[in-house]
N, C-alpha and C positions, 0 to 999 in steps of 0.2 A: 478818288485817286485816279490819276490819269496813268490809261494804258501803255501810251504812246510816248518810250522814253527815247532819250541820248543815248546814242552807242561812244563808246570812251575804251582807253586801253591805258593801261597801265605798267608798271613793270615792281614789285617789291624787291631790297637787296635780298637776296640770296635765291631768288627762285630761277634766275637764268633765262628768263622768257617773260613777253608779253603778256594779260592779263587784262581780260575782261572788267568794264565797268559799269554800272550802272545806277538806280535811284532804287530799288527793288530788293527788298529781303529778298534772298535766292538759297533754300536749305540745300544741305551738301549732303555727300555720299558719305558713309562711315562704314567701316570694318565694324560690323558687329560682334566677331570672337572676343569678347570680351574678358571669359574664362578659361583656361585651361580645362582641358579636360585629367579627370582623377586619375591617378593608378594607386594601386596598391601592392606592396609587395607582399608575397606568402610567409605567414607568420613562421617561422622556425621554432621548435619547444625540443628541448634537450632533456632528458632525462639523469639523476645520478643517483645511484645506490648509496643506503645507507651505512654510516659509518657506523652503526653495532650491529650490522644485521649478521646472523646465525646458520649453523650450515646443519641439517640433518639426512638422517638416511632414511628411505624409504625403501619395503620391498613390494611393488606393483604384481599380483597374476589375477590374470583375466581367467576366469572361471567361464562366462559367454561369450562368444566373442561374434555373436548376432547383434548383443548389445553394443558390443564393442565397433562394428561396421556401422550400427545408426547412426554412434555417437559422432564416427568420422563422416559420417554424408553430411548431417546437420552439420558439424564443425567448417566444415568445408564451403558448404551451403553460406552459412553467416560471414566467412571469409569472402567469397564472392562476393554476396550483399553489399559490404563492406566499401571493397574497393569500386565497385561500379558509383556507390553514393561520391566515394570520393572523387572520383573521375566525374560523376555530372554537375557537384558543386564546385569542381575547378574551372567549367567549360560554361557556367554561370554568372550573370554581370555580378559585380560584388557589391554587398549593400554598403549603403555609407554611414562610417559609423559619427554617431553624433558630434563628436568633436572634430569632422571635417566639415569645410565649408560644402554645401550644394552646389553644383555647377549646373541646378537647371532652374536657368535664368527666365523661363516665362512663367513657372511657378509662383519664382518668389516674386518679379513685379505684380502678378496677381494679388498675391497678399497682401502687398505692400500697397497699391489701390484700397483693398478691401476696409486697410484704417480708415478712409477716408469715407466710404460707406461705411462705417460705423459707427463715423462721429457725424453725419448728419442731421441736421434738425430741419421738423417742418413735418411736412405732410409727406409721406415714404409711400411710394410706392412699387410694387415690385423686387424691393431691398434683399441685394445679393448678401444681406447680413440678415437672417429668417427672425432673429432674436428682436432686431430691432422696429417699432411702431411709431403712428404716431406724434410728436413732442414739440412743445415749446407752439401752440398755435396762435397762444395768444399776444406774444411778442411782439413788443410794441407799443402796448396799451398799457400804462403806468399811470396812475394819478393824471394831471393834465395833459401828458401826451399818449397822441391817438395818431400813430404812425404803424403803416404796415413792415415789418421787420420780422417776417416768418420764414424760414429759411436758415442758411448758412452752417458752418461747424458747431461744433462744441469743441471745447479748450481741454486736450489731453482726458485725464479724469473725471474733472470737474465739468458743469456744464455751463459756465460760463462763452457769451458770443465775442471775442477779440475782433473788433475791425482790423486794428492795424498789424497781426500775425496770419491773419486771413489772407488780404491784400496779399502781401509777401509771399507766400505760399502758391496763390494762383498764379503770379508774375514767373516763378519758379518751373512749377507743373507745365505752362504754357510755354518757356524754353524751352524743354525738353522737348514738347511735342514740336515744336517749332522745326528744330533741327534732328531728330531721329521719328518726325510720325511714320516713315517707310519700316524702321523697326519697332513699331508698335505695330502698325498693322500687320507685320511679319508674324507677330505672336498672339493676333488675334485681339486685341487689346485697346487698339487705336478709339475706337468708340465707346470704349470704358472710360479710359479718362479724359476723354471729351467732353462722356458727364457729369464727370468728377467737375471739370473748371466750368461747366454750364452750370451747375448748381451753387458754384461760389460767384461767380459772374452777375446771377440772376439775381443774388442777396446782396454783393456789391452793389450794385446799381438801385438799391431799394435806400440806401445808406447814402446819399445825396439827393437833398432837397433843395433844388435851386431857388431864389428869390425869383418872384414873379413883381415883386412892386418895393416903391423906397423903404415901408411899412415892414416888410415882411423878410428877416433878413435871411441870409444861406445857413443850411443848416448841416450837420453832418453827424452820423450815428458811430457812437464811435467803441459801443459794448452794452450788449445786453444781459441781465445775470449779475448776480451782488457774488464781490469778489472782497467783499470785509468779514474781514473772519473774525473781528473784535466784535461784530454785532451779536447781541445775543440773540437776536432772534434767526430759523431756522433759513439757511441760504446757500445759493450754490459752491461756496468752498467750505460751511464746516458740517454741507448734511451731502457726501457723494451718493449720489444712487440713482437709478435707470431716470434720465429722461423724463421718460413716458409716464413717469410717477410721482412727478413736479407738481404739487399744492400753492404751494406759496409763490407770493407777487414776487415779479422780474423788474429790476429798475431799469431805467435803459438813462443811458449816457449823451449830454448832445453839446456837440460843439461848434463855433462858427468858423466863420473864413480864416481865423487868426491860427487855424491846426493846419498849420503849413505841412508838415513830415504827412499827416494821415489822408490829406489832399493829394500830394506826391503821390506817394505809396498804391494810392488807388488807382490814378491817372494811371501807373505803370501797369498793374493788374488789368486796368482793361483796353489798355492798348494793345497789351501783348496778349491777349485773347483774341481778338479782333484779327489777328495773323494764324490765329487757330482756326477762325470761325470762316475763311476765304468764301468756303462751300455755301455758308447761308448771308451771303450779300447784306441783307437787312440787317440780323444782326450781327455783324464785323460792322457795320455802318454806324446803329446803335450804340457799339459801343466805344466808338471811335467818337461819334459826339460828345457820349456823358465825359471820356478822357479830356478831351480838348477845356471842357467846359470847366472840369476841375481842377485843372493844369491854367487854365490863365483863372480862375481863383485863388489859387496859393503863390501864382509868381504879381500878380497886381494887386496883393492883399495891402493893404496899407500898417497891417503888427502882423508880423509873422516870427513866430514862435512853435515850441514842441507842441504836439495834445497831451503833454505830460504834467505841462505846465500850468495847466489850465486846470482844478481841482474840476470840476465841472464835469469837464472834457473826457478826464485822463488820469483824475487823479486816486481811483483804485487799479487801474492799468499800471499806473507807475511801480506797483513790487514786482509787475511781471514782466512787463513791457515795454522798459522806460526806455524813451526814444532820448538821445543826449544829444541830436542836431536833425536838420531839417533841411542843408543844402544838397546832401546825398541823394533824399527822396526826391528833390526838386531838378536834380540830373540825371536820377533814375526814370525817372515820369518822360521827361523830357528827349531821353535818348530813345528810350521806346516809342513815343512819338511822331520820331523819324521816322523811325524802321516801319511805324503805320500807315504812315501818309506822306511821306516823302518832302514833307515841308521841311525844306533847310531854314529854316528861323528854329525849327525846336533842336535844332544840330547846334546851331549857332546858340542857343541858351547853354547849352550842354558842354560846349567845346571854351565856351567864357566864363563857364563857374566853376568848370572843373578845380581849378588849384586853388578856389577859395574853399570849395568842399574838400580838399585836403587841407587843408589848415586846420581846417573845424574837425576833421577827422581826430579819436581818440587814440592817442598812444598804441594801449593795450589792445587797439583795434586794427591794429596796420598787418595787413593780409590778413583778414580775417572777414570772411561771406558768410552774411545772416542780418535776420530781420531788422536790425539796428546797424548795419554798415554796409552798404551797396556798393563802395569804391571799387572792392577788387573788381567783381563782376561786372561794373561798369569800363574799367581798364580794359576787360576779355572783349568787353562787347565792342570799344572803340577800336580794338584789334582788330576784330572782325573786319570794324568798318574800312580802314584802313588796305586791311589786305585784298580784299573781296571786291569794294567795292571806289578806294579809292577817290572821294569826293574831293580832292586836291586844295587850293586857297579859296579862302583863308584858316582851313582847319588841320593845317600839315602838323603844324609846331606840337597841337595838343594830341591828334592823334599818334604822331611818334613821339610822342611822350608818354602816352600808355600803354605803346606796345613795348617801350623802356621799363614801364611798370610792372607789364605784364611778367617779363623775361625773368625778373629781379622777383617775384612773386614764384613763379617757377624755379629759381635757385631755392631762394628759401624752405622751399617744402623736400626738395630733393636732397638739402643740405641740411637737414635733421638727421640728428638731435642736437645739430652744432647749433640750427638758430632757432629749434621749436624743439620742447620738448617729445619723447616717444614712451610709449609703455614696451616693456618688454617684448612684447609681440610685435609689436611697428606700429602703432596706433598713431596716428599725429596729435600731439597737444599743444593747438592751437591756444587753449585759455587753461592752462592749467588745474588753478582754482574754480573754473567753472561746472557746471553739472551738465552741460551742453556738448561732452566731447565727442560722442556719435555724429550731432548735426554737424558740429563742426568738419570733423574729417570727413565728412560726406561731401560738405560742399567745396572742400580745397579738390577732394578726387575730379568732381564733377568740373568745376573750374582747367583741372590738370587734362583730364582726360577730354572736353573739347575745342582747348588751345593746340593740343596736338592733332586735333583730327583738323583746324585751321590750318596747321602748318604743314599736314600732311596734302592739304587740296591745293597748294602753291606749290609743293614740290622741295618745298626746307626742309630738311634733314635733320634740324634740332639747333640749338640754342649755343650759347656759352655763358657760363660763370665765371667771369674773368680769364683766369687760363685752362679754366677747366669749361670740357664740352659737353654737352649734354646731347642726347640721343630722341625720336620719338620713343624708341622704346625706352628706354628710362621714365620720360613722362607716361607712357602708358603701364608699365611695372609698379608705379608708383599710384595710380589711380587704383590700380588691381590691388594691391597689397591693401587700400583702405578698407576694399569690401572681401579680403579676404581672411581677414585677423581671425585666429582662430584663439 
């Protein structure tokens, strides 16, 4: 990557000013107050007598009245007690009761890291999860094949290895740090999930085998872990249990050049690592090769198909992971790319197949971010480009046409439950029928909440939905509301 760029100026409508350009991912500034802070108001409790209660007479004499002075010192005494306890438990932070969200945000990204060290497989070392040892060493080694595949997650409960929800995951983790690692390293953090994606990086990259001769043809790993729960023999979906307690043979999965999606998919995962890793040269370099190298295999393939398609390949992946197109991943891979090496050919792939990969887009899938539909996010990310960096002709037309997509993507979340379902509490229901409504609304937030931190470093003020306007704070209310359902 050459250091030595063009200086360029630009202008977007609505920013009212000039506007920097360049060839250069360039992460931005963000408002971290992401959360409100809590208040609580003091509980009030009312008392009401009983409607049969009864009236008697009593005659009280004090026969001592030494007794009588203790009983008023202690009485007294306990009164004081009393009110001092209540006076120092008002002047106390108040604890938060379980059915409010936490507003301490470095905690729960710690946690929420912490899944990810605890679905590791391989050799652990140090594991900030004490429980886990360890698993899966021999991965890899199946009947005829004798491939190193030690490494990578394990799938939810089960301990099956998913290539192609792996990929997708790192792509994800490595935006984030892309564009907020000054708020990771705020919270101490930044070098936790650096090896979080250095440990999915390290296992990506094990998971292509290039061809070295005509003989010998490209190979690609695309699951390790028997995910047939019809087999009766003992396997990782109908025996769940620790890892590290794994007896029985692991099949491994293997597919060639024709799994266009899962060659995509990975190109993208480690290209956008490769903008994570700036600090170790070699490997951002690394892995800037194996991307390139997998990215012109899935776009000069001569059959390009799902790896779903491919029983071989993909076909116990299909009850979990069934990919339904492959031009998305091949625009995904492609646009991150750019952003790694500044080569406008992989722009120019991205900015030419775009509206073929909407066609091929699912219905049921339009504004909808996750491991099977890349569009929205790749709209975000052509906004990005667009606004930031402005690479002018011949990529006007598609670039504001996704930052058309983008806007249109932002009404629709904001205008629920008119065009997406909500649960009672605000929830987005992106797929209704799905069991994925978490990740979902996760990633419209995350979508929502850094098209306005875009539009906030230009200086736009928000959007419109035809006649109606929309606000940053709106898109930012609305990203909040996702993580704060109670």
């Amino acid at each position: 990557m050459d250091d030595n760029t063009d200086l360029f100026i630009h202008t977007v409508h609505g920013a009212g000013r000039l506007l920097p350009s360049g060839n250069r991912w360039n992460s931005i500034e963000l408002d971290y107050n992401l959360l409100p802070t809590s208040s609580h108001n003091d509980d009030h409790f009312t008392t009401t007598s009983s409607l049969y209660s009864k009236s008697f007479t009593f005659n009280l004499t004090i026969t001592d009245k030494s007794h009588f002075k203790r009983f008023l010192y202690i009485f007294i005494a306990l009164l004081l007690t009393i009110i001092f306890l209540v006076l120092l438990l008002s002047f106390l932070p108040h604890k938060h009761h379980d059915s409010l969200p936490s507003t301490n945000l470095p905690f729960t990204l710690k946690q929420a890291l912490l899944f990810f060290d605890a679905q590791k497989s391989g050799q652990i070392n140090n594991s900030l999860v004490k429980f886990r040892g360890d698993s899966g060493l021999q991965d890899g080694h199946y009947r005829q094949i004798n491939a190193s595949l030690v490494g990578g997650f394990y799938d939810s409960g089960n301990n099956v290895k998913f290539s192609f929800p792996t990929a997708y995951t790192i792509t994800l983790l490595s935006w984030t740090v892309i564009e907020y690692h000054e708020k990771y390293e705020a919270m101490n953090e930044l070098e936790h999930v650096k090896d979080i994606i250095k440990w999915g990086t390290d296992y990506l990259l094990k998971l292509f085998v290039p061809s070295n001769s005509t003989a010998t043809p490209n190979l690609i790993y695309s699951q390790v872990g028997s995910a047939n729960i019809s087999s009766s023999s003992e396997n990782d979906m109908s025996c769940w249990q620790r890892p590290e307690d794994m007896k029985y043979a692991r099949p491994v999965s293997v597919c060639g050049a024709s799994a266009t999606d899962l060659a995509g998919e990975i190109a993208a995962a480690l290209a956008a690592a490769s903008l994570v890793f700036t600090d170790r040269k070699s490997y951002s370099l690394k892995l800037i090769q194996a991307s390139e190298s997998l990215f012109n295999l899935a776009k000069n393939s001569g059959k390009k198909q799902t790896y779903t398609m491919d029983v071989a390949c993909g076909g116990e992946a299909s009850n979990y992971y069934n990919s339904s197109g492959y031009l998305d991943e091949l625009v995904w891979g492609a646009t991150w790319l750019f952003f790694a090496t500044g080569d406008r050919s992989y722009l120019g792939y991205a900015t030419d197949s775009f509206d073929s990969a909407l066609i091929e887009e699912l219905v049921p899938d339009h504004g909808v971010f996750y491991w099977n539909n890349k569009l929205a996010a790749i709209a975000v990310l052509m906004t990005r480009l667009r606004y930031l960096l402005d690479p002018g002709f011949p990529y006007t037309t598609v670039l504001t046409k996704c930052s058309e997509l983008t806007n249109n993507l932002m009404c629709s979340y904001l205008s629920a439950p008119e065009k997406f379902s909500m649960t009672p509490a605000g929830l987005i229901l992106l797929k209704p029928n799905s069991s994925t409504s978490l990740e979902l609304a996760s990633t419209a937030a995350f979508l929502t909440k850094i098209y306005s931190d875009y539009l906030d470093s230009i200086k736009i003020e928000g959007g419109a939905c035809g006649d109606d306007l929309y606000s940053l704070d709106d898109l930012q209310n609305f990203a909040e509301s996702q993580y704060l359902i109670r």
